[in-house]
N, C-alpha and C positions, 0 to 999 in steps of 0.2 A: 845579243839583242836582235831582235825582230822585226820589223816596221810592215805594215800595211800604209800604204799612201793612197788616199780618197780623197777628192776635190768631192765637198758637197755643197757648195754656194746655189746651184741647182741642182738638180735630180745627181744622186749619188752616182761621182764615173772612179774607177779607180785609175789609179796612176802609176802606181807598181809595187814594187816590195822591194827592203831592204834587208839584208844579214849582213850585221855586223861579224866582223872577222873579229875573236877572241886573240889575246896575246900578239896582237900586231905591236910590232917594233914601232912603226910609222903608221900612225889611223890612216884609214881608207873605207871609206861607204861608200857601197853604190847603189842605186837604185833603177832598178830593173824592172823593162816594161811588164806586164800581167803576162802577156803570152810570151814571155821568155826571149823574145826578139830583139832585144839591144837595150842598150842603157839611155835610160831616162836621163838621169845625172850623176856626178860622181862627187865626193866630199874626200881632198887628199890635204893632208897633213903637211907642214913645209919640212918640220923640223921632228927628230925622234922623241925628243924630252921635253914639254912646249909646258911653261907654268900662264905663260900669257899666249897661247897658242895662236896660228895664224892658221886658216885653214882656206883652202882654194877649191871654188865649187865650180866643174867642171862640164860641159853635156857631152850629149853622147859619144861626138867626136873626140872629145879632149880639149876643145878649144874652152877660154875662161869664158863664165857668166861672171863670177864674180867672188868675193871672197869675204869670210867671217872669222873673224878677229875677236878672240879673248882679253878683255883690257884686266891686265891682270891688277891694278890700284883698283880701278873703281867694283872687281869684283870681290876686296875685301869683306866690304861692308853686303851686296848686295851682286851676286853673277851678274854680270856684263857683257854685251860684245857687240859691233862696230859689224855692220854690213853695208860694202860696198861694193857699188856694180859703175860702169858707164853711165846711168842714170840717176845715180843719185848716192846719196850716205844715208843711214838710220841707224840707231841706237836700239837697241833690245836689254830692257834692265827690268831686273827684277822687283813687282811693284812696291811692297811690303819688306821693309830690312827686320824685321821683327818676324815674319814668314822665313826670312832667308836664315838669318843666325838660328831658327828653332829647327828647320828642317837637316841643318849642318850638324847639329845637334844629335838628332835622332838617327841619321847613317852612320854617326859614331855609335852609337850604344844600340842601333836594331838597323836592318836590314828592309824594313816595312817602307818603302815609299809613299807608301799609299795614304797615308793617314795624313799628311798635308797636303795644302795646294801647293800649286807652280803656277805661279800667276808673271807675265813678263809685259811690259808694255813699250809697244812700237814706235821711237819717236823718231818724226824727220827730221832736217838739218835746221827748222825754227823750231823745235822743239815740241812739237804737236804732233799729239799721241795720234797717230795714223792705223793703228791696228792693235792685234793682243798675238799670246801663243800661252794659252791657258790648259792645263791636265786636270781631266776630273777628279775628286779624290775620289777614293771607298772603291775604287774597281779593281779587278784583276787585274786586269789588262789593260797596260798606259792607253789613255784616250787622251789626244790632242787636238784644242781647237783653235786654228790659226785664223785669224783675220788681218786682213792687209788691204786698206782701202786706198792706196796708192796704185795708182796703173802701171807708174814709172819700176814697181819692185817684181819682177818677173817670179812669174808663180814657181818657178823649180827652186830659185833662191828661198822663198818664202819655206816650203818644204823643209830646204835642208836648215832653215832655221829650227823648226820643231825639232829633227834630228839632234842639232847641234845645241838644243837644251835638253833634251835626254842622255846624249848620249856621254857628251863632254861637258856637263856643268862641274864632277864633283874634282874635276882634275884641276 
């Protein structure tokens, strides 16, 4: 997997790029500034075999921002996952459970992503849908549109949200 990361809230800036490493034992994403000069942020794994995954999102340094969490109950019905930083909690679930069992559906018997949506909605600790992390369908090339109208959730967190419904929802 491949990731271009662009903030375009205003005039399009990009933010960097990610490669996923295939066949890791232990996920690890990093995302890397545009001119190659350090890591934006990084997305590490706690555990080798994670059914309710916990994942730890890192910056440049190494030091935490904060961490995304696979709730693995509530993503029976509908993918899940728990984003926490020093600022605050959110919820990231999937809007549609009739989207989510069809598209579970369709990676079993086709390969095609593209023919459903990925629709996730942002909820803070009262429960007020605060943003999205939405995929167009019908495209080649995954298109992710994140919104987070919270101040308190730091935009690298936000990012590896998008990542971490592409990259780790079907596991």
């Amino acid at each position: 997997n491949r990731w271009t990361v662009t903030r375009t809230d205003t005039a399009p800036v990009e933010i960097g790029y990610i490669v996923q490493k295939r066949m890791a034992l232990k996920e690890s994403v990093t995302c890397t500034a545009p001119d190659g000069s350090g890591v934006v942020f990084r997305i590490q794994g706690r555990k080798v075999i994670e059914l309710g995954g916990v994942y730890d999102v890192l910056d440049g340094s190494g030091a935490p921002i904060g961490t995304i969490a696979k709730d693995f109950k509530a993503s029976l019905g509908r993918s899940t996952y728990v984003i926490e930083t020093p600022h605050g909690r959110w919820t990231l679930t999937e809007t549609s459970q009739l989207q989510a069992i069809l598209r579970r559906v369709m990676n079993v018997v086709s390969d095609i992503p593209w023919l459903l949506r990925v629709q996730f909605a942002l909820m803070n600790e009262s429960g007020a849908q605060v943003g999205h992390v939405n995929r167009a369908n019908m495209k080649i090339k995954d298109t992710y549109d994140i919104r987070v109208d919270d101040d308190r959730l730091d935009m690298r967190m936000a990012a590896a949200m998008g990542v971490a419904v592409d990259a780790f929802m079907n596991r």
